[in-house]
C-alpha positions in Angstrom: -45.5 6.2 43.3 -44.9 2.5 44.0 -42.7 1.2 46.5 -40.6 0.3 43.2 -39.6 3.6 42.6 -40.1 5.5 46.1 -36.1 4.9 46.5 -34.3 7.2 44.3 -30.6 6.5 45.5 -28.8 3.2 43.9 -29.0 0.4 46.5 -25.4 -0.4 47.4 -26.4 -4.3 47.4 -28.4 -6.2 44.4 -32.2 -6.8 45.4 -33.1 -10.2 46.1 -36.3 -11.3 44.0 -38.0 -14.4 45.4 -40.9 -15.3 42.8 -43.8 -17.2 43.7 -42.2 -19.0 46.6 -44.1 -22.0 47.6 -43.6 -22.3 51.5 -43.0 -19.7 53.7 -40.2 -21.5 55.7 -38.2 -21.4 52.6 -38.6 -17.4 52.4 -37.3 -17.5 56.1 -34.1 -19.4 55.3 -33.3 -17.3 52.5 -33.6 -14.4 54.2 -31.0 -16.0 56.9 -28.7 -16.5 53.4 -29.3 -13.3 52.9 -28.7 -11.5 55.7 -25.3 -13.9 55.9 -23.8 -11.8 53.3 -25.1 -8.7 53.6 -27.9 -8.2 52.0 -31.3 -6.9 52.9 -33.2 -6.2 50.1 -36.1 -8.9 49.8 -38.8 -8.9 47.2 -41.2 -11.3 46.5 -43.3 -12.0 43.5 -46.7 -13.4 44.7 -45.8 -15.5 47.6 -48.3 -18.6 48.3 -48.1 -18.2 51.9 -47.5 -15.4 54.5 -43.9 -14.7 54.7 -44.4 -13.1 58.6 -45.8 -16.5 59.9 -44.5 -18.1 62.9 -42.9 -20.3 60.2 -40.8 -18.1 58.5 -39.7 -16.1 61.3 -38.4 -19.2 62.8 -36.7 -20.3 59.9 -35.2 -17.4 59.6 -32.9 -17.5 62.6 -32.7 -14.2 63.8 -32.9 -12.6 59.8 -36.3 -11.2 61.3 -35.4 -7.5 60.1 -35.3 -8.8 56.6 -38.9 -10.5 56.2 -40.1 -7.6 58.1 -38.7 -4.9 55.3 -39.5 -7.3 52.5 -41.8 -5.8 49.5 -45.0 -8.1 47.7 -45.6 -7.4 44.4 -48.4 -9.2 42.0 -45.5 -9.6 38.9 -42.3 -10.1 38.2 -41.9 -7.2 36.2 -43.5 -4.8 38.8 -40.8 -6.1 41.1 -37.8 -5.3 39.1 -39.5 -2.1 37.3 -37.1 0.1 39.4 -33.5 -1.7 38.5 -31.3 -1.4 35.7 -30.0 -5.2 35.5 -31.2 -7.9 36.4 -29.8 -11.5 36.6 -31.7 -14.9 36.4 -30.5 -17.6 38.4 -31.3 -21.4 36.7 -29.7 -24.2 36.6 -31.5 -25.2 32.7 -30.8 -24.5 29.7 -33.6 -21.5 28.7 -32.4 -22.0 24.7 -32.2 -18.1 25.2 -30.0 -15.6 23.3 -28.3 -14.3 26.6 -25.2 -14.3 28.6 -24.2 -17.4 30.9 -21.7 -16.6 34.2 -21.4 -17.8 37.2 -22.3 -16.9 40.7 -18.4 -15.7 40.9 -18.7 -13.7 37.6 -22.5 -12.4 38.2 -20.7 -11.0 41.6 -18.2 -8.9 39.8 -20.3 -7.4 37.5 -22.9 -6.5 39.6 -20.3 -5.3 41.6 -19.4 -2.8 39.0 -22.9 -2.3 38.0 -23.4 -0.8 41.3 -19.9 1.3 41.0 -21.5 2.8 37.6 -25.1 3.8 39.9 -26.8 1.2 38.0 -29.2 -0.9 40.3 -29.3 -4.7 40.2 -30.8 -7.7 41.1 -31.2 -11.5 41.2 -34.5 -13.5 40.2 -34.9 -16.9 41.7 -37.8 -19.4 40.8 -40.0 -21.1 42.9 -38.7 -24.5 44.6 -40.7 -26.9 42.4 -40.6 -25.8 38.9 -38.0 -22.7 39.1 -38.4 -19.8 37.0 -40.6 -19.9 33.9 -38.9 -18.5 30.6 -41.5 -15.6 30.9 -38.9 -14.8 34.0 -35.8 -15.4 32.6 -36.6 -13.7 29.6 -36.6 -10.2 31.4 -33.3 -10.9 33.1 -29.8 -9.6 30.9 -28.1 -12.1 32.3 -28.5 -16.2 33.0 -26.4 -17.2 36.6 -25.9 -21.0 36.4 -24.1 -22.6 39.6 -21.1 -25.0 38.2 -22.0 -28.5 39.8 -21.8 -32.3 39.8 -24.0 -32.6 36.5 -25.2 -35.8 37.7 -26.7 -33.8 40.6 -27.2 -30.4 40.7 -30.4 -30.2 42.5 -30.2 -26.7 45.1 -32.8 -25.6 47.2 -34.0 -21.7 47.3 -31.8 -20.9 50.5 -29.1 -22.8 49.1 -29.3 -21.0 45.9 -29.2 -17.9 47.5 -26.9 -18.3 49.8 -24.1 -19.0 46.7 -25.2 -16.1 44.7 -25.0 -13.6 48.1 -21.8 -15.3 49.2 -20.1 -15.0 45.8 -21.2 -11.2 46.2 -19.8 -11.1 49.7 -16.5 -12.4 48.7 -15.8 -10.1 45.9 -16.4 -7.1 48.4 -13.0 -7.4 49.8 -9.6 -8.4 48.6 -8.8 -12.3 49.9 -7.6 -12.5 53.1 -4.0 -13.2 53.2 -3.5 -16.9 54.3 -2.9 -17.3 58.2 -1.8 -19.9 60.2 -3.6 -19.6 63.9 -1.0 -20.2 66.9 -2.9 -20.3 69.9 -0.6 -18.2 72.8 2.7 -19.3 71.4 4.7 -16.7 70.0 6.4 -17.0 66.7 10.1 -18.4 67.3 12.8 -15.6 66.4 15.4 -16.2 63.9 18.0 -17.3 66.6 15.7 -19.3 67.9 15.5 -20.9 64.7 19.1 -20.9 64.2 19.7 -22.2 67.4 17.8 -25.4 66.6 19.5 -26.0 63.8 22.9 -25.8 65.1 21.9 -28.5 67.4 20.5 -30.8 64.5 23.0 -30.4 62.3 25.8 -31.6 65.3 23.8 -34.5 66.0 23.6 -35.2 62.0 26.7 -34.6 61.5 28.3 -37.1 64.8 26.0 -39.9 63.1 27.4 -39.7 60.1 24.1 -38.3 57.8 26.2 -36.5 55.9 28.4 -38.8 54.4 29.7 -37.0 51.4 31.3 -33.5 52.6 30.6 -31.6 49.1 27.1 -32.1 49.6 26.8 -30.5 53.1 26.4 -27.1 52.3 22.9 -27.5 50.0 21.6 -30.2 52.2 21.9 -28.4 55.1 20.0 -25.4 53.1 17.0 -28.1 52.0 16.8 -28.8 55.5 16.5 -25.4 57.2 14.0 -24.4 54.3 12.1 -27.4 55.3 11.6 -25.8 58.7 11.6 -22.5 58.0 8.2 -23.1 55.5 6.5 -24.6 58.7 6.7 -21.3 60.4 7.4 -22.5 63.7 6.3 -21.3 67.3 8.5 -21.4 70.2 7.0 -24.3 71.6 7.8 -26.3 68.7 11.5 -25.4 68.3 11.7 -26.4 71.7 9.4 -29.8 71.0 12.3 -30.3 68.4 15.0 -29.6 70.5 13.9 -32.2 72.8 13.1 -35.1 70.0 17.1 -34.3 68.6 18.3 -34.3 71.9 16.0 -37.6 73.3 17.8 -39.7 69.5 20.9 -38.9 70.0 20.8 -39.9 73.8 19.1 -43.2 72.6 21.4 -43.8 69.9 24.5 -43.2 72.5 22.8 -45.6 75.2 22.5 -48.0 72.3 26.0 -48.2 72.1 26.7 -46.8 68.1 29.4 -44.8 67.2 28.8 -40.9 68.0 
């Protein structure tokens, strides 16, 4: 049996397929892409050099466990005999018959793929030339990487690192958006209403609010101003202390109060 087909469980990740990689540094950083995002299933497709060399473990930055677990095989299609899709990642048009996502879409549907026990995997060329239309032409589907069209040059690791983060990503629902605070603690609504107590005095003894039928929704524009900046403590205080160092100044300056 070959190593192929010696796994007869679906892999829970797509199968990275490196083909004909030039230098063996560049296997090492993709395998640092790879093992980024979670991914540990290397192949490679007639490598030129050794992908254990001092080089590529070095390059690798501590992705050791993956060049160590990675699979050689003479052909492309020995390499992907075992899967049931396969993806082609190029950045030129092939003039093929075949389905164009990107890195984002190829995620999701390989995602589900891999829901439906179907096992997957991405083909990536060799750094000079990418894959030859022999290549692409087993693949279902073609992964193209929306960039500047005047440049849209990528390197293998780079190419792989999209592709694996895109696959990373759709793994888990977005994180909800967060605001970091350091030790301050959030300030509580009287807190909040405290502050503007004191700057609506001080607005209203200078005269801001000049015409009285207005007040109410200004007054509401304001406090929704500071209520979207989610403020700490420390920063209702800080405020406190700007209203309160004004209106001294504006006193000491001698205008009306």
């Amino acid at each position: 049996m070959s190593d192929a087909q010696s796994s007869s469980a679906v892999a829970a990740a797509p199968a990275v397929i490196l083909v004909r990689p030039q230098l063996s540094e560049n296997v090492g950083t993709s395998a640092r892409a790879m093992l980024n995002c979670g991914l540990t299933d290397l192949r490679l497709v007639s490598p030129r050099e050794n992908w254990l060399s001092d080089k590529a473990i070095a390059a690798s930055s501590g992705a050791e466990s993956v060049l160590r677990a990675a699979r050689s095989f003479a052909t492309t299609e020995q390499a992907i005999a075992d899967l049931h899709r396969v993806y082609a990642s190029t950045g030129r048009n092939r003039f093929m018959v075949k389905p164009v996502v990107t890195p984002r879409q190829a995620a999701l549907e390989i995602r589900q793929h891999i829901a439906e026990d179907l096992a997957c995997g991405i083909l990536f060329g060799p750094e000079r030339t990418g894959l030859e239309n022999d290549d692409v032409a087993l693949a279902d589907t073609v992964i193209t990487v929306p960039l500047n069209p005047d440049y849209c040059s990528l390197n293998l690791a780079q190419s792989v690192l999209i592709a694996g983060y895109e696959w990373y990503q759709a793994g888990d629902p977005a994180e909800p958006r967060a605001m970091t605070k350091g030790a301050a603690p959030v300030a509580t609504k009287e807190q909040l209403i405290g502050f503007f107590q004191h700057l609506e005095t001080e607005l209203d003894d200078c005269g801001f609010f000049r015409v009285a039928e207005k007040r109410p929704s200004m007054v509401r524009n304001i406090r929704n101003m500071f209520e979207r900046a989610d403020l700490t403590l420390q920063e209702v205080r800080t405020l406190h202390g700007m209203v309160h160092e004004l209106a001294t100044f504006r006193k000491r300056k001698g205008e009306p109060s």
